[in-house]
N, CA, C and O of each residue as an XYZ file, in Angstrom:
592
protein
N       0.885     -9.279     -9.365
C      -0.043     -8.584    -10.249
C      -0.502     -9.518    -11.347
O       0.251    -10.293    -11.938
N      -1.750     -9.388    -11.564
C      -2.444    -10.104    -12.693
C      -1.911     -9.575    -14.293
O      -1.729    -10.303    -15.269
N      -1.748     -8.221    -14.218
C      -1.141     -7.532    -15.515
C       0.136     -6.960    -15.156
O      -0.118     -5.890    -14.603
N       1.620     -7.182    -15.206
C       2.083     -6.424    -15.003
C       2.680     -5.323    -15.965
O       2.879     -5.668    -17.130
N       2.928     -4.266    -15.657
C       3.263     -2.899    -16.415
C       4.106     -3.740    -17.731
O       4.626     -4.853    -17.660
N       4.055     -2.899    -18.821
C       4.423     -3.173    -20.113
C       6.150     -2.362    -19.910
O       6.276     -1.194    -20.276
N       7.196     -3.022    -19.392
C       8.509     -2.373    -19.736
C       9.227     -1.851    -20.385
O      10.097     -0.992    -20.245
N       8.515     -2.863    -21.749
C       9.056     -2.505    -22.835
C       7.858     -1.023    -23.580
O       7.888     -0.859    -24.800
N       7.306     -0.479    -23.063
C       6.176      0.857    -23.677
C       7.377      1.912    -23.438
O       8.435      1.729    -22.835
N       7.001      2.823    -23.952
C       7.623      4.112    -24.311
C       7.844      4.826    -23.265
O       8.786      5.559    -22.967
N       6.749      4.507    -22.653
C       6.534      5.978    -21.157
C       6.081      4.874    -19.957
O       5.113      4.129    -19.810
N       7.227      5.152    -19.225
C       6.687      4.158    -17.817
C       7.396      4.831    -16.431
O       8.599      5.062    -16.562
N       6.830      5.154    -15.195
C       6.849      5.651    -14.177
C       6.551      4.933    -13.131
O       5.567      4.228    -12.910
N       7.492      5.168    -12.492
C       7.163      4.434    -10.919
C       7.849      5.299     -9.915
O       8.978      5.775    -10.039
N       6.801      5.490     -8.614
C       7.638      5.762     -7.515
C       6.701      5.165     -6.021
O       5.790      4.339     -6.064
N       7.162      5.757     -4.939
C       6.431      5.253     -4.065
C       6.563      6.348     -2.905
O       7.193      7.381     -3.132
N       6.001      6.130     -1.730
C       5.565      7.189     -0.300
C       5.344      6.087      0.570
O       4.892      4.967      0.329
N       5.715      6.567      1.546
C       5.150      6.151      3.150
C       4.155      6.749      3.405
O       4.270      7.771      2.728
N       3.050      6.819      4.041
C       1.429      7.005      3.966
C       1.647      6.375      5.803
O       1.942      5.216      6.093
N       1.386      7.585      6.869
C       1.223      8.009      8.367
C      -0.462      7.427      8.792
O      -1.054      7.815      9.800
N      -1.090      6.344      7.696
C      -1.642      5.129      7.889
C      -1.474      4.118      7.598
O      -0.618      3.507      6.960
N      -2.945      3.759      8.431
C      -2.770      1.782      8.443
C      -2.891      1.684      6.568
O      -3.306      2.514      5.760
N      -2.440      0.565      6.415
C      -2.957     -0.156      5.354
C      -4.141     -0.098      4.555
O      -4.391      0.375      3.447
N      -5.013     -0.904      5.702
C      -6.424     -1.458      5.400
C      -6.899      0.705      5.432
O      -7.032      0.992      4.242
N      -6.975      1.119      5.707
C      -7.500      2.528      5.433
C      -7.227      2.982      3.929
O      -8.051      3.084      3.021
N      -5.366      3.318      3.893
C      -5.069      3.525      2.674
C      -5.565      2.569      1.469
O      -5.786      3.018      0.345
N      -5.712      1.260      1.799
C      -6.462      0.259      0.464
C      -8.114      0.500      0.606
O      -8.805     -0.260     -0.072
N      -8.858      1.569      1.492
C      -9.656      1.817      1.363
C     -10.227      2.714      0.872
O     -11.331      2.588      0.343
N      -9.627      3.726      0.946
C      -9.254      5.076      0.208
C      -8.855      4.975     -1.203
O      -9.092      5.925     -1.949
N      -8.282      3.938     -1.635
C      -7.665      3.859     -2.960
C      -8.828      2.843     -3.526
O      -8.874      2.868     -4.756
N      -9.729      2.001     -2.945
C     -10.507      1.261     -3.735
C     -11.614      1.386     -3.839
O     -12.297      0.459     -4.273
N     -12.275      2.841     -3.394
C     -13.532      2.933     -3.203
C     -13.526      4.543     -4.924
O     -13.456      5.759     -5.108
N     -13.614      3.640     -5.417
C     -13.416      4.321     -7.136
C     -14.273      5.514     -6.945
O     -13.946      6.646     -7.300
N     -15.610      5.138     -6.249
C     -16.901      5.964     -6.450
C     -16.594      7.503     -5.721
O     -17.319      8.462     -5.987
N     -15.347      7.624     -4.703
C     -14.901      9.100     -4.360
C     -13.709      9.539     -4.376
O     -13.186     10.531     -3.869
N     -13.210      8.446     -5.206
C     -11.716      9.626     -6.067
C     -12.472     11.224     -6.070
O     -12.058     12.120     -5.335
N     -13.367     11.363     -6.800
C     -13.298     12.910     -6.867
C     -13.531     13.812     -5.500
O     -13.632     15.035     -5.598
N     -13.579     13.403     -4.716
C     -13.414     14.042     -3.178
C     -11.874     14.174     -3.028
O     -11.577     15.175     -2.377
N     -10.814     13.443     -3.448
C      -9.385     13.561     -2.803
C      -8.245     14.033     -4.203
O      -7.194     14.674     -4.171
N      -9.046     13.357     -5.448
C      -8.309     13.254     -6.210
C      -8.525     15.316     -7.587
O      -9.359     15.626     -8.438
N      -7.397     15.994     -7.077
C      -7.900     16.707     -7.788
C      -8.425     16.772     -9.633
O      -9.226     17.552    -10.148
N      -7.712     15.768    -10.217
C      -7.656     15.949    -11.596
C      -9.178     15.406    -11.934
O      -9.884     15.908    -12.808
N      -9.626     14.131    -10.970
C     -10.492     13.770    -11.180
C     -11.885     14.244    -11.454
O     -12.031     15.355    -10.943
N     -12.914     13.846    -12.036
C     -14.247     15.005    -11.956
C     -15.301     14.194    -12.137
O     -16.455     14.621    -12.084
N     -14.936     12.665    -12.420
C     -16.388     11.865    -12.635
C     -15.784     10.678    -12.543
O     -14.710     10.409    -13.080
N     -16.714      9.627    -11.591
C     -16.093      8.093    -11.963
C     -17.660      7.670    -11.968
O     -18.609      8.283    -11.481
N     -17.643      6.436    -12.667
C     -19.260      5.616    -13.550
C     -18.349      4.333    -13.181
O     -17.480      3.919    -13.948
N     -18.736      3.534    -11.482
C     -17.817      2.219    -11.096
C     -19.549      1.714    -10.711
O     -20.507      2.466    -10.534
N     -19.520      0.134    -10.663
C     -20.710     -0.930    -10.439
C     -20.635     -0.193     -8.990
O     -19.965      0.804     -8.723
N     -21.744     -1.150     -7.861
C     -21.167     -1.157     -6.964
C     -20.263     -2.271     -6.196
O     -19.946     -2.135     -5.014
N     -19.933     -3.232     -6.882
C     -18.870     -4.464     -6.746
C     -17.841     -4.137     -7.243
O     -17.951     -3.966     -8.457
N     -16.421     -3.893     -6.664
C     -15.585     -3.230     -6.966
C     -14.375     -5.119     -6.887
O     -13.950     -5.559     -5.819
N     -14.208     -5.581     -7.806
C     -13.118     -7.051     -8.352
C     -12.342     -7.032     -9.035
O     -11.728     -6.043     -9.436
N     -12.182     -8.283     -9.355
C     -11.195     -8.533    -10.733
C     -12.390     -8.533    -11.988
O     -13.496     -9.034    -11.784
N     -12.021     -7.908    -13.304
C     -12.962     -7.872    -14.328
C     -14.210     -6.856    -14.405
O     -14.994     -6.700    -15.341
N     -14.173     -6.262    -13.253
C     -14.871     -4.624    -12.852
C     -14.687     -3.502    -14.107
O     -13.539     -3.093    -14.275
N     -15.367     -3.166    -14.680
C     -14.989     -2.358    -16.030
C     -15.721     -0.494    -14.870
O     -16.875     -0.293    -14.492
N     -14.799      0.193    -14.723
C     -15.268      1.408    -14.773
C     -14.947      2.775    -15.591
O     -13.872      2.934    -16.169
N     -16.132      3.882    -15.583
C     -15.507      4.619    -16.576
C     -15.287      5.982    -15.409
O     -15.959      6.204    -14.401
N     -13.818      6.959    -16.085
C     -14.020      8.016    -15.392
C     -13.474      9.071    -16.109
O     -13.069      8.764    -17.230
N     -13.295     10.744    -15.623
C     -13.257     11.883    -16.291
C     -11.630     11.897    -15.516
O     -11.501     11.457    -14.374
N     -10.601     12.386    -16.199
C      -9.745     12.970    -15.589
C      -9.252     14.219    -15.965
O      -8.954     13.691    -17.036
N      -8.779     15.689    -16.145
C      -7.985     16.379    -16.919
C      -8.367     16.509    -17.826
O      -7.594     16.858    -18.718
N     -10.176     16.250    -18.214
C     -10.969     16.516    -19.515
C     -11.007     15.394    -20.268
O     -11.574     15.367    -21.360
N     -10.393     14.357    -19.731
C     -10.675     12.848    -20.734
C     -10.905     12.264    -20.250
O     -10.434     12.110    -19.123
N     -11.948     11.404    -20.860
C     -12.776      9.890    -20.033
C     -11.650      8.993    -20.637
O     -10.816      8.989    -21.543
N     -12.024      8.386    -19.805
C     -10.997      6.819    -19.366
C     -12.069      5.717    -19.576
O     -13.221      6.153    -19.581
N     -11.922      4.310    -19.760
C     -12.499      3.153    -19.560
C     -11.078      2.170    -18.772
O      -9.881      2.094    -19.049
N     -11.806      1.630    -17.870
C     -10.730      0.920    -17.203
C     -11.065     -0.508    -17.110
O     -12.086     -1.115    -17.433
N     -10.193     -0.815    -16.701
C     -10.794     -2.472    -16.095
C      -9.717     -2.652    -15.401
O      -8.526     -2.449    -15.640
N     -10.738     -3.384    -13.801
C      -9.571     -4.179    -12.876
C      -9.471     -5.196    -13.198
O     -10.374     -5.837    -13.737
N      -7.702     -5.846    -12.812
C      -7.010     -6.902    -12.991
C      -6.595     -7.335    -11.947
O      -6.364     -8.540    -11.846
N      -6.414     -6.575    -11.025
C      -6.115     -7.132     -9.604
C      -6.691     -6.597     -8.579
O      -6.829     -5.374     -8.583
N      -7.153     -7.351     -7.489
C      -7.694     -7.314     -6.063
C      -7.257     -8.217     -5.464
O      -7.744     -9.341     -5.585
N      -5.992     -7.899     -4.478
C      -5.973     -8.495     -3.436
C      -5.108     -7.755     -2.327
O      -3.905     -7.521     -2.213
N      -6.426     -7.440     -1.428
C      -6.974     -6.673     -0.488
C      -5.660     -6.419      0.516
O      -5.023     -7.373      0.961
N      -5.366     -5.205      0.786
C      -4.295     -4.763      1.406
C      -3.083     -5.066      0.916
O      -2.164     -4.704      1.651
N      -2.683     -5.752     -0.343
C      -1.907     -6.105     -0.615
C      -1.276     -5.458     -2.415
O      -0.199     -4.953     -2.731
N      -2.267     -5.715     -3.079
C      -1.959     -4.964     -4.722
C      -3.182     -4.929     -5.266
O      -3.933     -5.867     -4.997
N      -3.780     -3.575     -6.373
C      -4.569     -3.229     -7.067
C      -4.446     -3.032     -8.063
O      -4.485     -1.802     -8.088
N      -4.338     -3.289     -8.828
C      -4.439     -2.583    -10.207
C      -5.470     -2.616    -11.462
O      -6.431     -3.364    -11.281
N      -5.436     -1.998    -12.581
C      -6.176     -1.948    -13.485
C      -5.935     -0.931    -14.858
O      -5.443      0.193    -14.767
N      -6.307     -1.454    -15.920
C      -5.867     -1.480    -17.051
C      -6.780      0.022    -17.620
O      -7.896      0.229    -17.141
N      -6.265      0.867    -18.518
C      -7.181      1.832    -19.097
C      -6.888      2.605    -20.469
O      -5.866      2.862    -21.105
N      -8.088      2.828    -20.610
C      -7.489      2.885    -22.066
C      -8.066      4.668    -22.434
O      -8.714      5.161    -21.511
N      -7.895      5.403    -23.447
C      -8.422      6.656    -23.564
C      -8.316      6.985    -25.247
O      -7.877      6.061    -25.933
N      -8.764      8.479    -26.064
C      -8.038      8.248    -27.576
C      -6.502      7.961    -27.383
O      -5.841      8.336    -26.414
N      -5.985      7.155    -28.577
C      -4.552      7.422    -28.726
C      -3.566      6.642    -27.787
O      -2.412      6.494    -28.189
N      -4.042      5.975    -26.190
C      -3.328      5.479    -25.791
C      -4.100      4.648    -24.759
O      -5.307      4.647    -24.518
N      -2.991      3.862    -24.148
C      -3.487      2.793    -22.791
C      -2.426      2.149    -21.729
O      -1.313      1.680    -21.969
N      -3.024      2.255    -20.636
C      -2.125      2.108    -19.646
C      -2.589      0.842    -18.860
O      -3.690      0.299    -18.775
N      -1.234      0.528    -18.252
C      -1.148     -0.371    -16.989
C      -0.655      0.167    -16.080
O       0.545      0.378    -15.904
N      -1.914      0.558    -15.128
C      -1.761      0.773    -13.765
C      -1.590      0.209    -12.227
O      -2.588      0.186    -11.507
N      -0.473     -0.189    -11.790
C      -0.239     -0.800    -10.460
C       0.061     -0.349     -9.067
O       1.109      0.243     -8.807
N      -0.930     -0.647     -8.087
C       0.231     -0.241     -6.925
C      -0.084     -1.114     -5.982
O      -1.109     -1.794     -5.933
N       1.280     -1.085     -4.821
C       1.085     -2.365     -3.871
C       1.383     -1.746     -2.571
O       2.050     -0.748     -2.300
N       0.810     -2.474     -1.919
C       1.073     -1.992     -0.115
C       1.889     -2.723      0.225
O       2.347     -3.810     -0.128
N       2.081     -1.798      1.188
C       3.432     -3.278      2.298
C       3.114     -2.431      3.418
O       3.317     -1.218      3.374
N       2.485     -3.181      4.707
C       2.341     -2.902      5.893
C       4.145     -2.515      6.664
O       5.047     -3.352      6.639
N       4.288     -1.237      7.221
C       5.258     -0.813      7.716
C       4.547     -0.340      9.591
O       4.141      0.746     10.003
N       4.642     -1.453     10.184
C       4.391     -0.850     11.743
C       2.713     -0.278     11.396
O       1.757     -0.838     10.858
N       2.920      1.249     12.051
C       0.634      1.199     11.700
C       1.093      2.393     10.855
O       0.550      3.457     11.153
N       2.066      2.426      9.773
C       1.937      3.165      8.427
C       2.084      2.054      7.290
O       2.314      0.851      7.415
N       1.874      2.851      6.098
C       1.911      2.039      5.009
C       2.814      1.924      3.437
O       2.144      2.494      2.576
N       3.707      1.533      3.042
C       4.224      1.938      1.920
C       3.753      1.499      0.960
O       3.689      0.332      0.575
N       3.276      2.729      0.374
C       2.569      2.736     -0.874
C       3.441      2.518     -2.215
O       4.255      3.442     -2.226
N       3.614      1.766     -3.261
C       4.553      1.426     -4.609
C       3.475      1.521     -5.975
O       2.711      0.678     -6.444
N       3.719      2.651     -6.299
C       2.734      2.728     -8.018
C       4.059      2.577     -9.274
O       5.232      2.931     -9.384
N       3.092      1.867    -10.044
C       4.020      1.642    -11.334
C       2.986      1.928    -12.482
O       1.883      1.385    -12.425
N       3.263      2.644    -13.373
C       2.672      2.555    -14.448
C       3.197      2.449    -15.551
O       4.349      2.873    -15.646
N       2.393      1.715    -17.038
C       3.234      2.242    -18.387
C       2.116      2.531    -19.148
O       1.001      2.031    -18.999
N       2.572      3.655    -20.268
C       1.674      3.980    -21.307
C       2.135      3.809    -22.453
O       3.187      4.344    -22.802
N       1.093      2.670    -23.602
C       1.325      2.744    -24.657
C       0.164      3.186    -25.608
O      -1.019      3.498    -25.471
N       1.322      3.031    -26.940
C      -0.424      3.631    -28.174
C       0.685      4.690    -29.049
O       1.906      4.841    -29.013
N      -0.394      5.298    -29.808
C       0.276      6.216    -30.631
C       0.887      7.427    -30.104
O       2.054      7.703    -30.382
N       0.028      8.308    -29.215
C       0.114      9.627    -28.779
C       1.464      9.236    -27.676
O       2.455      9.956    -27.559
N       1.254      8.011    -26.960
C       2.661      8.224    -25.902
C       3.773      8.166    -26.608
O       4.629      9.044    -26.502
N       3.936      6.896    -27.599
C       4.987      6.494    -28.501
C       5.488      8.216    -29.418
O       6.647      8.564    -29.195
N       4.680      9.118    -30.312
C       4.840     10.222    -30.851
C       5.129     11.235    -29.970
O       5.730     12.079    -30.635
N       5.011     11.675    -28.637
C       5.044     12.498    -27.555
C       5.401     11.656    -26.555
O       4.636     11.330    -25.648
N       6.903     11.159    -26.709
C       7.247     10.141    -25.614
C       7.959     11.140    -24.527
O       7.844     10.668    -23.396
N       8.745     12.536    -24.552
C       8.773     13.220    -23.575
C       7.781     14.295    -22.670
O       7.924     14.839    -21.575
N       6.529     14.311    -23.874
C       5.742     15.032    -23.070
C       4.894     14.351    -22.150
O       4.384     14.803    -21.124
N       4.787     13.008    -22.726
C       4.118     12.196    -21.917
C       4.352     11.639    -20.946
O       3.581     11.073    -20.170
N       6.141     11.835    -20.894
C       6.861     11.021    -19.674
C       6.823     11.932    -18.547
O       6.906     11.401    -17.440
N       6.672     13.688    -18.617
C       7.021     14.275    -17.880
C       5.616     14.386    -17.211
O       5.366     14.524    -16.013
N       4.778     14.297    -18.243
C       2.857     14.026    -16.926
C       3.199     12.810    -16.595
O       3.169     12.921    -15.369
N       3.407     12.066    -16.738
C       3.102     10.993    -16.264
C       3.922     10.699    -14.864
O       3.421     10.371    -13.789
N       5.164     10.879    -15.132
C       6.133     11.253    -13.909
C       5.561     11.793    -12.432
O       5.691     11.319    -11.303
N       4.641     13.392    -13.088
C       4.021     14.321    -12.097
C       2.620     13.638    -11.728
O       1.962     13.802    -10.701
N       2.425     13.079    -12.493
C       0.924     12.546    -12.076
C       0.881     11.416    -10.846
O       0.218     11.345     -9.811
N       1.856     10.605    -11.424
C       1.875      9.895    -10.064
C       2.455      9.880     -8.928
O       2.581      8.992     -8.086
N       2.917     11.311     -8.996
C       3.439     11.657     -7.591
C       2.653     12.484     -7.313
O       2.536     12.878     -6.153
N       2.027     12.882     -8.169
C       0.491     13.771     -7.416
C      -0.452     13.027     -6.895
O      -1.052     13.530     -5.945
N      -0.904     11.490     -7.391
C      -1.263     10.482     -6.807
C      -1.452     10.559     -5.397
O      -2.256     10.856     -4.513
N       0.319      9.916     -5.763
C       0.541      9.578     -3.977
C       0.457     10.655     -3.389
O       0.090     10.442     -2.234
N       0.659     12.060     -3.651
C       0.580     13.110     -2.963
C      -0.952     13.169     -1.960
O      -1.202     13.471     -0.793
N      -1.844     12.652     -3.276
C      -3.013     13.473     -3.052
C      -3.959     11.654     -1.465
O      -4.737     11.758     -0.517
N      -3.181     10.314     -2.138
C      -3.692      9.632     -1.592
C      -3.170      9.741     -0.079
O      -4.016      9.694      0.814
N      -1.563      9.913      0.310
C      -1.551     10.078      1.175
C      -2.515     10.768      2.084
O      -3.141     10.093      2.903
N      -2.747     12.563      1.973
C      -3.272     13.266      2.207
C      -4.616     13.380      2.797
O      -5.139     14.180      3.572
N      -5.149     11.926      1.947
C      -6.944     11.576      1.993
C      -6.497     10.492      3.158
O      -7.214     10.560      4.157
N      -5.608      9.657      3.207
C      -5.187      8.550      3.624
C      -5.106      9.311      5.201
O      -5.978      9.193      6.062
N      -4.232      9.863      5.294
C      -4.154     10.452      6.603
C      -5.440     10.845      7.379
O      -5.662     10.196      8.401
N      -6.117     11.599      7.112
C      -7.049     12.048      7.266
C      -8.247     11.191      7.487
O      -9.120     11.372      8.336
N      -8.194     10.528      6.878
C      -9.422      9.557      7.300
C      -8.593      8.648      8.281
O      -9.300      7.675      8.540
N      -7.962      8.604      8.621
C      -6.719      7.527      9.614
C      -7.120      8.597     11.180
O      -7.480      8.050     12.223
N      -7.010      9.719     11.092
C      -7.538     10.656     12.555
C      -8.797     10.172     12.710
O      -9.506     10.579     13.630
């Protein structure tokens, strides 16, 4: 990873899933920013170029708050991530593939810092926890599906 997660932040989450696709699908599904809101429920708006790299600034709606992001990493079937910021706080967002046979294991890590995570460090740990297992919940799900 070009950024990796801040360890030392207040609120940091990681878990991971096996995903009943290929790779190259699931890193397709996860990098095409412009239809998160087709798979992703929280989501409701993404504003991405159409060159999706390293240094890619996009903006999006999640759970009633816009985000500004920026990618830090692309490399393709392998790790993505990208940095974001919102009021009050900012995150480092990671996840990596590892080809398993023709499924895929998916690994997200995140941390959030700033004021609001640091002041609400258990309320923030417990979304944040659920969120990215709603993630993977929700990427698997899209992942599969476009894999039939």
């Amino acid at each position: 990873m070009n950024i990796p997660i801040n360890e030392n932040a207040p609120v940091v989450s990681r878990n991971q899933m096996e995903i009943a696709a290929p790779v190259d699908t699931v890193w397709q599904v996860l990098t095409d920013i412009k239809k998160w809101p087709q798979w992703q429920k929280a989501v409701s708006e993404t504003i991405v170029p159409e060159k999706v790299e390293e240094g890619t600034e996009f903006h999006w709606k999640a759970d009633g708050l816009s985000f500004t992001s920026k990618i830090h990493t692309v490399n393709p079937h392998r790790a993505f991530g990208w940095t974001g910021k919102t009021i009050g706080a900012s995150a480092i967002h990671n996840w990596k593939f590892v080809k398993k046979d023709d499924h895929a294991l998916v690994i997200v890590e995140e941390s959030l810092q700033g004021v609001f995570p640091r002041l609400f460090k258990n309320f923030f740990q417990k979304n944040l926890n659920q969120g990215v297992l709603t993630n993977l919940e929700e990427l698997k799900a899209a992942s599969e599906k476009a894999a039939r």
